[in-house]
N, CA, C and O atoms as a GROMACS GRO file, in nm:
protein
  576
    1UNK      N    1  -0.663  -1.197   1.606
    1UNK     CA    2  -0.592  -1.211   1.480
    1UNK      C    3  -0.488  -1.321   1.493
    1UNK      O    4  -0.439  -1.337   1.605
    2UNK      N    5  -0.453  -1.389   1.406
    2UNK     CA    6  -0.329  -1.489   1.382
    2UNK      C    7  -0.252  -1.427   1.330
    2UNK      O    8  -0.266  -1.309   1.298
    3UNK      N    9  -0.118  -1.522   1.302
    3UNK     CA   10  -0.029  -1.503   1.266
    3UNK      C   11   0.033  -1.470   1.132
    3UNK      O   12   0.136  -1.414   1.092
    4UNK      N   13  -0.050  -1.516   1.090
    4UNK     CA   14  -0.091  -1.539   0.912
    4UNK      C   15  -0.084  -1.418   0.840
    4UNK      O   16  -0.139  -1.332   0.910
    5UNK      N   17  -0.043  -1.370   0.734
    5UNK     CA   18  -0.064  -1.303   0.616
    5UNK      C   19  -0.198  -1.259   0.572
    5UNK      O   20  -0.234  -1.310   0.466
    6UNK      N   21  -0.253  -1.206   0.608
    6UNK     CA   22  -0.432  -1.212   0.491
    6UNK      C   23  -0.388  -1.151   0.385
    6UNK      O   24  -0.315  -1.052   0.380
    7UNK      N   25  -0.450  -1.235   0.272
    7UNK     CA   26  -0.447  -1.190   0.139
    7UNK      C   27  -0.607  -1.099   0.129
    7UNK      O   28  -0.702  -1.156   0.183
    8UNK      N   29  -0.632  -0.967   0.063
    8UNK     CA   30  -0.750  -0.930   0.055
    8UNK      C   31  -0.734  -0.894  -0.069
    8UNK      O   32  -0.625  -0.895  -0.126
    9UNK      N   33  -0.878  -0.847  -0.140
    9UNK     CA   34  -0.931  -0.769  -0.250
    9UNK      C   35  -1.027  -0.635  -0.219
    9UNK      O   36  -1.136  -0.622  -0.163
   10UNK      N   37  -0.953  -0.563  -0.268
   10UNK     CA   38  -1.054  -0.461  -0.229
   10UNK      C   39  -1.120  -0.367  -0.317
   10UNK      O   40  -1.036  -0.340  -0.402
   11UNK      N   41  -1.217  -0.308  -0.338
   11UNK     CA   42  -1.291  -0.260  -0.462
   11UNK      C   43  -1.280  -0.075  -0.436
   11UNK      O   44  -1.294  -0.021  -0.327
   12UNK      N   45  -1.258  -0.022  -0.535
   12UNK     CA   46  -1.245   0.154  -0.550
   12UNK      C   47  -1.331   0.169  -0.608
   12UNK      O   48  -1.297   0.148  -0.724
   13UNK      N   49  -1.462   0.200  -0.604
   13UNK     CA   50  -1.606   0.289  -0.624
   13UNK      C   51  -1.620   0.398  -0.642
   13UNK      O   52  -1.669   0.460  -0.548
   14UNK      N   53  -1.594   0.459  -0.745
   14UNK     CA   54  -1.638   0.637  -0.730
   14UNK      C   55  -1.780   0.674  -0.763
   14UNK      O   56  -1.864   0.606  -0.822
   15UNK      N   57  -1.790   0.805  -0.710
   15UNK     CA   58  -1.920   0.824  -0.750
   15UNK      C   59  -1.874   0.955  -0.743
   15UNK      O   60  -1.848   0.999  -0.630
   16UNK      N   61  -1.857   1.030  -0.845
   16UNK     CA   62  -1.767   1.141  -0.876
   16UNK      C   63  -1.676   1.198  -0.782
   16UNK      O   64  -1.568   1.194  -0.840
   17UNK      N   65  -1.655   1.256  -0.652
   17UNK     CA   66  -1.542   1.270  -0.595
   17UNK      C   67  -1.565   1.204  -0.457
   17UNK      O   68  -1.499   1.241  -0.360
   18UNK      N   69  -1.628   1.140  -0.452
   18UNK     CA   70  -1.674   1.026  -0.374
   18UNK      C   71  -1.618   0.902  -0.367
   18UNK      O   72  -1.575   0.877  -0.479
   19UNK      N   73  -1.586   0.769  -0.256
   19UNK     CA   74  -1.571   0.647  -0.247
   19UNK      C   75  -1.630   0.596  -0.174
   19UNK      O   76  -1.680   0.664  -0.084
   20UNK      N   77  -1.655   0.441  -0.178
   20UNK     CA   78  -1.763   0.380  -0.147
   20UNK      C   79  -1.696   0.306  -0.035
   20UNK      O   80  -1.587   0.253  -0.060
   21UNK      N   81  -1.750   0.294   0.092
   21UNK     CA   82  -1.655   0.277   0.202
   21UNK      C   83  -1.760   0.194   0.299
   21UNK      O   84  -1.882   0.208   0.289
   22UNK      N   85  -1.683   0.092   0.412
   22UNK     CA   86  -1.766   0.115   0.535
   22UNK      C   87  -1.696   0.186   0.681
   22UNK      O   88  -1.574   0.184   0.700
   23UNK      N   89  -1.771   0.233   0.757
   23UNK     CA   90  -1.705   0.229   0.848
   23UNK      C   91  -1.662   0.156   0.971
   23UNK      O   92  -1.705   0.046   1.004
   24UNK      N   93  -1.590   0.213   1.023
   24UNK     CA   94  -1.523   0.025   1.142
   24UNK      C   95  -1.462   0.158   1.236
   24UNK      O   96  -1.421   0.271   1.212
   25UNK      N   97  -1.480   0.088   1.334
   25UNK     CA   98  -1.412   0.142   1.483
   25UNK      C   99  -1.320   0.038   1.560
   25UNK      O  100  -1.350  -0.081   1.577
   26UNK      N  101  -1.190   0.107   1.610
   26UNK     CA  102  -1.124   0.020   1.667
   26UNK      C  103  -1.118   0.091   1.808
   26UNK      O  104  -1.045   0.187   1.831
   27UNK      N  105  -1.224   0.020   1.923
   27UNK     CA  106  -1.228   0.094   2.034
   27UNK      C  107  -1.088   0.135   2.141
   27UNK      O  108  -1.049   0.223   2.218
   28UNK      N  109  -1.058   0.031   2.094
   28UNK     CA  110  -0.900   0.028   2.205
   28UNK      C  111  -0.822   0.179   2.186
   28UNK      O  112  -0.786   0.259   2.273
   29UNK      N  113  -0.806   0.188   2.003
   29UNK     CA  114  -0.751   0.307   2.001
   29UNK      C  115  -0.847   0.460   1.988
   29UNK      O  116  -0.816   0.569   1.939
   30UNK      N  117  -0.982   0.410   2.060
   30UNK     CA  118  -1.102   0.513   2.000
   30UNK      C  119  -1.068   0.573   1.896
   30UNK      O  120  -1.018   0.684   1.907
   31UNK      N  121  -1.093   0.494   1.725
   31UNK     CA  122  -1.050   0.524   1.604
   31UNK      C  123  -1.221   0.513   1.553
   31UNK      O  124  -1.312   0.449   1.606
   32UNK      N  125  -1.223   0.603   1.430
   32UNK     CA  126  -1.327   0.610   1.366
   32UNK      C  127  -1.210   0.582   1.212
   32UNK      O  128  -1.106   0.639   1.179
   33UNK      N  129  -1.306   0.442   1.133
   33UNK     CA  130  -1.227   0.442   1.052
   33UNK      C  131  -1.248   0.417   0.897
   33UNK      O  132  -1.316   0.380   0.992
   34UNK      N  133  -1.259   0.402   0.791
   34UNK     CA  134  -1.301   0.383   0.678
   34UNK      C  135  -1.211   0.259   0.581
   34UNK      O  136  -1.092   0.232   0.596
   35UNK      N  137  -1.289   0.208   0.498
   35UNK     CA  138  -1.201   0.121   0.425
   35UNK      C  139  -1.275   0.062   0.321
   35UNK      O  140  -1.397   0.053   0.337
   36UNK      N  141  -1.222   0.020   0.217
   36UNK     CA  142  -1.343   0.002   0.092
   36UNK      C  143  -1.355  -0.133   0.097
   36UNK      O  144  -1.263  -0.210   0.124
   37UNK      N  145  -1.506  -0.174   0.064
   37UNK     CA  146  -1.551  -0.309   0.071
   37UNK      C  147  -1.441  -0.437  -0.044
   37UNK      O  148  -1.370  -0.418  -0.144
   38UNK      N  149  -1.465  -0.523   0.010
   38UNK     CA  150  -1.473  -0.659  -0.066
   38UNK      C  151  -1.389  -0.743   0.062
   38UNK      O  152  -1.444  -0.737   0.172
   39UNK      N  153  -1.246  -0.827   0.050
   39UNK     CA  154  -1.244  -0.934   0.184
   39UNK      C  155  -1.177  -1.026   0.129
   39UNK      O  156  -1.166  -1.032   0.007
   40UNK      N  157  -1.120  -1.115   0.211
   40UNK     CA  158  -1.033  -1.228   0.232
   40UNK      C  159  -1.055  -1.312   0.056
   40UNK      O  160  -1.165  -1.319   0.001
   41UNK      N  161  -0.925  -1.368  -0.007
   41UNK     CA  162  -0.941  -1.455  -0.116
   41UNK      C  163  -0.871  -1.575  -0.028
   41UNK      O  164  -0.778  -1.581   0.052
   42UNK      N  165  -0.984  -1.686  -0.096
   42UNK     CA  166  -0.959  -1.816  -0.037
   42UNK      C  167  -0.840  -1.917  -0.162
   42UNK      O  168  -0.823  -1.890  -0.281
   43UNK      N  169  -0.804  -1.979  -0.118
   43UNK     CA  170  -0.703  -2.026  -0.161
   43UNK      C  171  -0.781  -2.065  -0.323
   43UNK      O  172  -0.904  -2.078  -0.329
   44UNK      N  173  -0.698  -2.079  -0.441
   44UNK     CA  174  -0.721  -2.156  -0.518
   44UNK      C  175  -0.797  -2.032  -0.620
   44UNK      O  176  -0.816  -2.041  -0.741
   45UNK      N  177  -0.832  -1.918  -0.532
   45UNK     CA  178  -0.961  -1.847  -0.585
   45UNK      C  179  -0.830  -1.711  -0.681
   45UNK      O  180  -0.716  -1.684  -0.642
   46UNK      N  181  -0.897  -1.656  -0.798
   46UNK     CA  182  -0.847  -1.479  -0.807
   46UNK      C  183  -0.868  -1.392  -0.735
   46UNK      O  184  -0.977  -1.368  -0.683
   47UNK      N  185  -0.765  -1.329  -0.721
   47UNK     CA  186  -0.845  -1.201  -0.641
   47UNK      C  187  -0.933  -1.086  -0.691
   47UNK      O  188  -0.967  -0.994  -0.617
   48UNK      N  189  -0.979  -1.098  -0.853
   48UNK     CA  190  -1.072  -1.072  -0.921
   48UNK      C  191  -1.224  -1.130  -0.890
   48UNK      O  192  -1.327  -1.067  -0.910
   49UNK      N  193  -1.215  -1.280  -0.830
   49UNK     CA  194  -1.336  -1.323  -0.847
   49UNK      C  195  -1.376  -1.309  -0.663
   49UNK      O  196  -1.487  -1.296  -0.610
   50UNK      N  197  -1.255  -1.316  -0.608
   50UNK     CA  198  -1.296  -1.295  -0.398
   50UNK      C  199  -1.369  -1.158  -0.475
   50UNK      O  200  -1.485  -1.163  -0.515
   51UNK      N  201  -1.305  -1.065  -0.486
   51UNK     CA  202  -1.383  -0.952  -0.492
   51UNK      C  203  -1.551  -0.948  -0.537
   51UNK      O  204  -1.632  -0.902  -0.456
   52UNK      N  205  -1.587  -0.990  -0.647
   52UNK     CA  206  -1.697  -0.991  -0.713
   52UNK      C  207  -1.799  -1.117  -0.608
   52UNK      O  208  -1.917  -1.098  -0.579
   53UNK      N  209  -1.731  -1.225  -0.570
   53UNK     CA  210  -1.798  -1.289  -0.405
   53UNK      C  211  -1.809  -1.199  -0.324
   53UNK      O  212  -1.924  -1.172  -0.290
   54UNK      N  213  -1.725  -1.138  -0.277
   54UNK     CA  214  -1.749  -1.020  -0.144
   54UNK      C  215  -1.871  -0.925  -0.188
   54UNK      O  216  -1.964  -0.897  -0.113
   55UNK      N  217  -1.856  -0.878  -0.322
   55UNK     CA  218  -1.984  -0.809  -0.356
   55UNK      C  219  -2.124  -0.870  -0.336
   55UNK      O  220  -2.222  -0.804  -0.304
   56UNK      N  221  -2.124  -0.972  -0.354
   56UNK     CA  222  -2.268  -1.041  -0.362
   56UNK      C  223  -2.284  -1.117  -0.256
   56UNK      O  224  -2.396  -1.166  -0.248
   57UNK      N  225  -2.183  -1.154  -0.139
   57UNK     CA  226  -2.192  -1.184   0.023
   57UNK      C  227  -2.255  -1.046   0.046
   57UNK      O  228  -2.365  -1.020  -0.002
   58UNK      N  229  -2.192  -0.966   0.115
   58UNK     CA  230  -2.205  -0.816   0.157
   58UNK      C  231  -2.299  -0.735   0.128
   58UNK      O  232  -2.363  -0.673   0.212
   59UNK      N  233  -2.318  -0.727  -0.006
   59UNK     CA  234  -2.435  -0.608  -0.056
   59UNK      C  235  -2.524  -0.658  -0.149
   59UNK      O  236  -2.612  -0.592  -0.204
   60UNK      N  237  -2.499  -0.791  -0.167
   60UNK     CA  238  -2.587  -0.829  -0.265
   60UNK      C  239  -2.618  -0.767  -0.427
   60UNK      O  240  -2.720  -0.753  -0.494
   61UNK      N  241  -2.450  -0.735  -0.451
   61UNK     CA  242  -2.444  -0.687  -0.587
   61UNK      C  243  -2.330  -0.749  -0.645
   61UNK      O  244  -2.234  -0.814  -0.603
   62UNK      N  245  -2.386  -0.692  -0.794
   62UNK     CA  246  -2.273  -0.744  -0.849
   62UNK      C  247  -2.192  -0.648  -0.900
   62UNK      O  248  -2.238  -0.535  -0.886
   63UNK      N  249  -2.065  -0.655  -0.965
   63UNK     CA  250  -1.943  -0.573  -1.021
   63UNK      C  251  -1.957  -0.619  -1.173
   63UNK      O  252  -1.987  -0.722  -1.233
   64UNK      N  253  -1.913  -0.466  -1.208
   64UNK     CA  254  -1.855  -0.504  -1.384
   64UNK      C  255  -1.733  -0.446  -1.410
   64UNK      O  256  -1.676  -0.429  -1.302
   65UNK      N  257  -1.660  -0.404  -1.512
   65UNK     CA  258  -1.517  -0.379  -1.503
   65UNK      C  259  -1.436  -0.322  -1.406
   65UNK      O  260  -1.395  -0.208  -1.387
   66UNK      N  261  -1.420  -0.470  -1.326
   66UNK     CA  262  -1.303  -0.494  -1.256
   66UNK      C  263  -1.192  -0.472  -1.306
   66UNK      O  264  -1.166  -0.551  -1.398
   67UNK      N  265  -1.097  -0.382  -1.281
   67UNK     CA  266  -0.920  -0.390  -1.316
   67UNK      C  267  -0.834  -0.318  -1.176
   67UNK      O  268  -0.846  -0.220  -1.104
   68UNK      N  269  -0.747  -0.427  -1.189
   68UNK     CA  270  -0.636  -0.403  -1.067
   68UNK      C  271  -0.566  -0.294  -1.110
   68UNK      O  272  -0.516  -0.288  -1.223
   69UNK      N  273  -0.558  -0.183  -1.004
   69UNK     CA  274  -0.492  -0.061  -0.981
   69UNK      C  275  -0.360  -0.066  -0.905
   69UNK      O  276  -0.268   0.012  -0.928
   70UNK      N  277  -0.356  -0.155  -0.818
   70UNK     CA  278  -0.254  -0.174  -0.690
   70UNK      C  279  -0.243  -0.293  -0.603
   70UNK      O  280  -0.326  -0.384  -0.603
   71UNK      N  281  -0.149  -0.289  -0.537
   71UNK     CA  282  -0.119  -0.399  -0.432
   71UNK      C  283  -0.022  -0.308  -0.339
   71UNK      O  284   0.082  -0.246  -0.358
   72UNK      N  285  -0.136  -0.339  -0.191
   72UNK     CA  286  -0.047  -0.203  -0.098
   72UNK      C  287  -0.016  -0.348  -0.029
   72UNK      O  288  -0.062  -0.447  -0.085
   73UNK      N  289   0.070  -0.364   0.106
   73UNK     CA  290   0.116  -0.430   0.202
   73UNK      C  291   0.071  -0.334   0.313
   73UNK      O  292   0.097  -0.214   0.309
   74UNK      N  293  -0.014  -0.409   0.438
   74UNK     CA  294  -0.056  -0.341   0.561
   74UNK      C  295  -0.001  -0.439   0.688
   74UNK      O  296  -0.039  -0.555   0.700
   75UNK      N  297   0.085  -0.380   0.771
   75UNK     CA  298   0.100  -0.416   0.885
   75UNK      C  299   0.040  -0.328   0.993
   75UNK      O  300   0.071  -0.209   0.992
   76UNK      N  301  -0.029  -0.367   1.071
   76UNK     CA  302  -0.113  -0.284   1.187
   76UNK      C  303  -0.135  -0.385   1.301
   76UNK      O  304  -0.115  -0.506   1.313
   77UNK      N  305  -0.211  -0.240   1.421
   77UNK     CA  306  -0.308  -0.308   1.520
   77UNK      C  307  -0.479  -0.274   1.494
   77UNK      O  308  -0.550  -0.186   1.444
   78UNK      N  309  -0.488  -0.386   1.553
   78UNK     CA  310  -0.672  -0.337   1.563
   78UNK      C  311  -0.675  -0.430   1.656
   78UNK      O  312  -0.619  -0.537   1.679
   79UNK      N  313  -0.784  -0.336   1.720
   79UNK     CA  314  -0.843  -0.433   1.877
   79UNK      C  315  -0.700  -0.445   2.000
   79UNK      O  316  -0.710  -0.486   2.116
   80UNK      N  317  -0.617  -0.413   1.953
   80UNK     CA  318  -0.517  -0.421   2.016
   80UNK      C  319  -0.380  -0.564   1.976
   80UNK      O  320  -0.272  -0.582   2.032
   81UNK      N  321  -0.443  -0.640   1.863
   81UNK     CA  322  -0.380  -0.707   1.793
   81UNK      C  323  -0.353  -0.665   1.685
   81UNK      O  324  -0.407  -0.579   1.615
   82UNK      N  325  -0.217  -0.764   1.664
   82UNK     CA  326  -0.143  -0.743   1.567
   82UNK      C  327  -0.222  -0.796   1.392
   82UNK      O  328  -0.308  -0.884   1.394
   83UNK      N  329  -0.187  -0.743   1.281
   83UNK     CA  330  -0.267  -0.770   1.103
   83UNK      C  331  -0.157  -0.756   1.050
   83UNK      O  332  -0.050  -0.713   1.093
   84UNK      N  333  -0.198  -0.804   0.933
   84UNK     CA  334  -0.078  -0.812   0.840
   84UNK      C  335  -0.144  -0.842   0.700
   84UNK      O  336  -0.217  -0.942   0.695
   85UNK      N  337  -0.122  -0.750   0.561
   85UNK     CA  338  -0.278  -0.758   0.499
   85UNK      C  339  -0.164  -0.781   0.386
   85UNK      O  340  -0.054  -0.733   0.411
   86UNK      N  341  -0.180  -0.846   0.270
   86UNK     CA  342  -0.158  -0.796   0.115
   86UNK      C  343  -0.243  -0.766  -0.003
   86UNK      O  344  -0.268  -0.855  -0.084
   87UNK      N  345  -0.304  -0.599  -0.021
   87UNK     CA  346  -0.407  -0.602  -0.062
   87UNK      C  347  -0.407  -0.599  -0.180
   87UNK      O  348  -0.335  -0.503  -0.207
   88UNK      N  349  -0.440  -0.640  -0.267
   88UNK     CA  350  -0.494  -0.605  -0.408
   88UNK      C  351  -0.611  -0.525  -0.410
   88UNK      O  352  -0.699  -0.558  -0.330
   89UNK      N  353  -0.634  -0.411  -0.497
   89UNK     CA  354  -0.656  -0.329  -0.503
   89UNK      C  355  -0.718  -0.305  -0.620
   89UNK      O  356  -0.635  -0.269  -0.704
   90UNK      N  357  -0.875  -0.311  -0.682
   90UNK     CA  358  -0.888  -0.298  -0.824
   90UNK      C  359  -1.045  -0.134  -0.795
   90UNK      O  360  -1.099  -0.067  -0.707
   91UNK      N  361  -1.042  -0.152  -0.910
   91UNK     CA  362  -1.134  -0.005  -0.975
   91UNK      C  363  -1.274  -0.102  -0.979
   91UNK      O  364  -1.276  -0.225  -0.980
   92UNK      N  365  -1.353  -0.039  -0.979
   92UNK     CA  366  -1.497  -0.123  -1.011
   92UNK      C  367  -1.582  -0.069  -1.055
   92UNK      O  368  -1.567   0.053  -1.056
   93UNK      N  369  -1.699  -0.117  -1.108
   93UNK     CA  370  -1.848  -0.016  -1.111
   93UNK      C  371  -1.954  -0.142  -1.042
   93UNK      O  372  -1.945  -0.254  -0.993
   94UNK      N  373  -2.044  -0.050  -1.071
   94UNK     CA  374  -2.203  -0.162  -1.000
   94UNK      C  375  -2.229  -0.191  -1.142
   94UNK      O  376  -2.209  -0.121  -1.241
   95UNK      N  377  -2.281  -0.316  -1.130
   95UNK     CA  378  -2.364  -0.361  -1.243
   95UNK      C  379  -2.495  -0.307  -1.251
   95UNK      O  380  -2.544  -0.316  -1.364
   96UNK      N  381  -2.559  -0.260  -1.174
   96UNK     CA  382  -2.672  -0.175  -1.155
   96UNK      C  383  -2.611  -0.085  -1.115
   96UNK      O  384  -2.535  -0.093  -1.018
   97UNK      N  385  -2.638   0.057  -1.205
   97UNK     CA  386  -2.624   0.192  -1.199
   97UNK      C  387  -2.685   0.235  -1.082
   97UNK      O  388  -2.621   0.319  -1.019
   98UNK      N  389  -2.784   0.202  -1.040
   98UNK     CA  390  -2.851   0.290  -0.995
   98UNK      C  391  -2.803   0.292  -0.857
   98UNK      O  392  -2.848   0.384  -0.789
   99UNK      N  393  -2.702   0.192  -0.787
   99UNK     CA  394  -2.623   0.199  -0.681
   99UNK      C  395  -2.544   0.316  -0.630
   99UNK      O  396  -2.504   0.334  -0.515
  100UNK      N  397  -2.527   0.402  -0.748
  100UNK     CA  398  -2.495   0.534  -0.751
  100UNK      C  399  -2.548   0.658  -0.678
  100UNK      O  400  -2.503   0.754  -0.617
  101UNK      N  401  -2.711   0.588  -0.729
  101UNK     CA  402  -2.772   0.729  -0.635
  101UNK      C  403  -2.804   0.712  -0.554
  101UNK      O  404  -2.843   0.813  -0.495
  102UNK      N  405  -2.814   0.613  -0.499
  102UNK     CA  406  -2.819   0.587  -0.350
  102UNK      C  407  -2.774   0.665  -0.254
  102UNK      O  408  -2.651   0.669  -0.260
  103UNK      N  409  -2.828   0.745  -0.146
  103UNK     CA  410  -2.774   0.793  -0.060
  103UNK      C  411  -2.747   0.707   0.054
  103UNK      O  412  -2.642   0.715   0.118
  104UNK      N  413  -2.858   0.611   0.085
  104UNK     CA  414  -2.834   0.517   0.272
  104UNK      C  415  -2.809   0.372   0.177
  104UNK      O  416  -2.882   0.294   0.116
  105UNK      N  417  -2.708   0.380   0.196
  105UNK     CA  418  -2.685   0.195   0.131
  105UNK      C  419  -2.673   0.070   0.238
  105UNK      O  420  -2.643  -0.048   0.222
  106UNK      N  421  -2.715   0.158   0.368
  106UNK     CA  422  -2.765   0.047   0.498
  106UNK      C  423  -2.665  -0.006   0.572
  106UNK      O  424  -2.612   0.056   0.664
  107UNK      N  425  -2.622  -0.166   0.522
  107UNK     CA  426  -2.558  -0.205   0.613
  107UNK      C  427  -2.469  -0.306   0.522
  107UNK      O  428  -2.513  -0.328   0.410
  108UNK      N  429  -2.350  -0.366   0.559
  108UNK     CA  430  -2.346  -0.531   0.538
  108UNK      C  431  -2.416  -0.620   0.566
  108UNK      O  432  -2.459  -0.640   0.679
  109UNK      N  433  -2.443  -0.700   0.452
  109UNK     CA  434  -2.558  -0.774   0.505
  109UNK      C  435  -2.559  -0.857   0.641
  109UNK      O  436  -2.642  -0.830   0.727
  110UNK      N  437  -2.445  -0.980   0.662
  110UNK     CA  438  -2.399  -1.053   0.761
  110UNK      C  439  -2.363  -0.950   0.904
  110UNK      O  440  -2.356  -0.993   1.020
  111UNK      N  441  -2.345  -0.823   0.865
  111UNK     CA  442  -2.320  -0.730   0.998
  111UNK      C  443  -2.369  -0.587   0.990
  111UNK      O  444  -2.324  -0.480   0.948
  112UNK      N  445  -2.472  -0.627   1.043
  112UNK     CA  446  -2.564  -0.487   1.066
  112UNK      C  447  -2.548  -0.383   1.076
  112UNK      O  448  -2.596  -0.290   1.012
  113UNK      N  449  -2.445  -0.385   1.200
  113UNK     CA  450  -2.346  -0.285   1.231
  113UNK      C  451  -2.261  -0.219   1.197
  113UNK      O  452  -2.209  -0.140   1.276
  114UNK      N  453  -2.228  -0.229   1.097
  114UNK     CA  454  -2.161  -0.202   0.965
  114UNK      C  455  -2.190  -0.110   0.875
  114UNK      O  456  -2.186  -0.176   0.771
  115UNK      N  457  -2.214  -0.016   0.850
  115UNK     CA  458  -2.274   0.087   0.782
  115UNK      C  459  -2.121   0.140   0.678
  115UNK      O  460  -2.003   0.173   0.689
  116UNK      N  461  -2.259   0.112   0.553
  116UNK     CA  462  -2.193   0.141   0.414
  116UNK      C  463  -2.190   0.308   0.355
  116UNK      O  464  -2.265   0.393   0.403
  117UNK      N  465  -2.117   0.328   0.275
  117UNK     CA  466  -2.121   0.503   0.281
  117UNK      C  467  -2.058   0.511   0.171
  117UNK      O  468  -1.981   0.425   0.128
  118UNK      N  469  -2.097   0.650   0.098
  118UNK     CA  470  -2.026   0.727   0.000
  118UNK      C  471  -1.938   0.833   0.097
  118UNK      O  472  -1.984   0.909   0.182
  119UNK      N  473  -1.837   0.819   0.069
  119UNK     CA  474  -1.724   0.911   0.138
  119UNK      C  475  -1.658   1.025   0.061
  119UNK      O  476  -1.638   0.999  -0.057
  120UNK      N  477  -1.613   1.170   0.113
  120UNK     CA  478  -1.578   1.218  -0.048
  120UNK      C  479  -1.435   1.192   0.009
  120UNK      O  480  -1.422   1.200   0.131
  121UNK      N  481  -1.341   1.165  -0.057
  121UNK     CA  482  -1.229   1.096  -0.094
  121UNK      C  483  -1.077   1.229  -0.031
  121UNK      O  484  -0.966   1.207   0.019
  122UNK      N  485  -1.158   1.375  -0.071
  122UNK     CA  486  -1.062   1.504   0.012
  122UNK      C  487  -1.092   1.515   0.158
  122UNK      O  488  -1.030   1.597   0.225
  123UNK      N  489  -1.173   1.446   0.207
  123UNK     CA  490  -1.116   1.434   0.371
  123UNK      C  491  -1.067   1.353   0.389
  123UNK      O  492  -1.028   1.343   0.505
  124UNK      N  493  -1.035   1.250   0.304
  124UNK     CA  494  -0.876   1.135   0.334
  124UNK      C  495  -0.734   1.224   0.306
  124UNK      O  496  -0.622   1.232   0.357
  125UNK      N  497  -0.792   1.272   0.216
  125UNK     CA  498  -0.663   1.353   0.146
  125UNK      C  499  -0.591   1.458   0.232
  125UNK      O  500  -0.469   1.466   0.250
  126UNK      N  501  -0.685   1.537   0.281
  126UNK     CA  502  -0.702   1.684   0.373
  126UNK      C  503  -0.636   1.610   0.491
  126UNK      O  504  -0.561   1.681   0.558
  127UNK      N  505  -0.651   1.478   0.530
  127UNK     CA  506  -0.617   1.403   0.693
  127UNK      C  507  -0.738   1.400   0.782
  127UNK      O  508  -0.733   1.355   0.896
  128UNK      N  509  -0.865   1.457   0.719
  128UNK     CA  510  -0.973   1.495   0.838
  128UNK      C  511  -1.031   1.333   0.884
  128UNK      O  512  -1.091   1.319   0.990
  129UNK      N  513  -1.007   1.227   0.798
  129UNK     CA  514  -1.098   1.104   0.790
  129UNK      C  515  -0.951   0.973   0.776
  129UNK      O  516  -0.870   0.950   0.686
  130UNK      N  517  -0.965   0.937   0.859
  130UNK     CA  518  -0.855   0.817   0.789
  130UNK      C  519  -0.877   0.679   0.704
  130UNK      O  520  -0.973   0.610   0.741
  131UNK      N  521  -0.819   0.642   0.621
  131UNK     CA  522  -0.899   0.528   0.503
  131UNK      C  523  -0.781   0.422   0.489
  131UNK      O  524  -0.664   0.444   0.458
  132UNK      N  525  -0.827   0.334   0.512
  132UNK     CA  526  -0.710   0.187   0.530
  132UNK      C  527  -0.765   0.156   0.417
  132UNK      O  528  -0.875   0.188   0.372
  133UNK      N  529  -0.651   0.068   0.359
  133UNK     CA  530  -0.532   0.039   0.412
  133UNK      C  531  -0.446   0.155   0.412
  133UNK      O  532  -0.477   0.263   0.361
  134UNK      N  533  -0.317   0.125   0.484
  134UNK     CA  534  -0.193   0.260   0.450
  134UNK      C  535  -0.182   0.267   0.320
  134UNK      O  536  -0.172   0.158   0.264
  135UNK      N  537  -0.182   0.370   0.249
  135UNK     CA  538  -0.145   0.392   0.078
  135UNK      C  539  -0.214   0.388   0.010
  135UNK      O  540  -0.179   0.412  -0.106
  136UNK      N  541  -0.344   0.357   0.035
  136UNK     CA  542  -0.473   0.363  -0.042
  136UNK      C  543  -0.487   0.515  -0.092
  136UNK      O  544  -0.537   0.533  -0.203
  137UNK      N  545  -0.453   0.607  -0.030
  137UNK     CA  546  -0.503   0.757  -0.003
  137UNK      C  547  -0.417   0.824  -0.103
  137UNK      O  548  -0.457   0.912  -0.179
  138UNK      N  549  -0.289   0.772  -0.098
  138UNK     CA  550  -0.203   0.833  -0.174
  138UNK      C  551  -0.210   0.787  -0.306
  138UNK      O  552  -0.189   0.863  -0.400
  139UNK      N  553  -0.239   0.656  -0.320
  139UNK     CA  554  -0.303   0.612  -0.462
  139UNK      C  555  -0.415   0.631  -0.529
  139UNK      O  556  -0.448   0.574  -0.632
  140UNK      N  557  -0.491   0.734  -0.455
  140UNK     CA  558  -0.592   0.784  -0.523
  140UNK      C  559  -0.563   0.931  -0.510
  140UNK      O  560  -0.638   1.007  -0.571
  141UNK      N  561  -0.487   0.969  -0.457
  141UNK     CA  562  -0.446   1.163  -0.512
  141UNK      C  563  -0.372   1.162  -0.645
  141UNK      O  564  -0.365   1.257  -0.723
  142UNK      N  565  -0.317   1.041  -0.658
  142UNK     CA  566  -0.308   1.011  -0.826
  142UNK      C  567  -0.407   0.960  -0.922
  142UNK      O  568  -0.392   0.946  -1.043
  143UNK      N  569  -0.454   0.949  -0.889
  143UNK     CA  570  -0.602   0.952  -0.986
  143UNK      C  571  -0.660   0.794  -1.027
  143UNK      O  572  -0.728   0.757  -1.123
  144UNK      N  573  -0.598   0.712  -0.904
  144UNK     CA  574  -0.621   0.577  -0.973
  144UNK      C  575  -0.737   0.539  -0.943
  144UNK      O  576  -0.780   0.432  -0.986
   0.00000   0.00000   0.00000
């Protein structure tokens, strides 16, 4: 990691008490971990439209009503380095419904390894599952 700020976008997916997540491991701290898709906005860009790119890099979909819910600030480690995130935070749907019923939604495309998931959203809540960024969790026990 650098030194730098990352600016991200990140997308909230429900699928009734469900969120749409991947998972990531940070071995150093043997963490099992969750976090909702989309990724880095490049300069010049919205963080409406990084998002709707990250959709169609990643999963090869697209988004329809996009609206920003939040902007959390994340300072952390992973890997044993230091992050530093400012996320924007919006609501989404699939432009194809049928992304919904999907049970195995596979992988990221660019990383195999990567496995995509419907998560139900009360084992973030409960503490059983942890879901980055910090405050994401608490912004959705409010219903955002």
């Amino acid at each position: 990691m650098t030194a730098d700020i990352r600016p991200l976008a990140l997308a909230v997916i429900r699928r009734g008490d469900d969120i749409l997540v991947f998972e990531g491991h940070d071995v150093i701290k043997g963490e099992t971990f969750y976090r909702p898709l989309g990724g880095g906005i490049e300069f010049g860009e919205w963080a409406a439209e990084a998002l709707r790119r990250e959709f169609r890099e990643e999963l090869a979909a697209e988004l329809t009503d996009v609206e920003q819910i939040g902007v959390v600030e994340n300072i952390f480690l992973h890997e044993g380095g230091p992050g530093h995130e400012i996320v924007f935070l919006f609501s989404a749907e699939f432009a194809d419904p049928s992304w919904l019923a999907r049970e195995d939604l596979g992988t990221i495309i660019d990383e195999p390894e990567t496995r995509v998931l419907w998560y139900p959203i009360a084992e973030f809540l409960a503490g059983k599952a942890t879901l980055y960024p910090d405050g994401l969790a608490e912004l959705l026990a409010t219903g955002s």
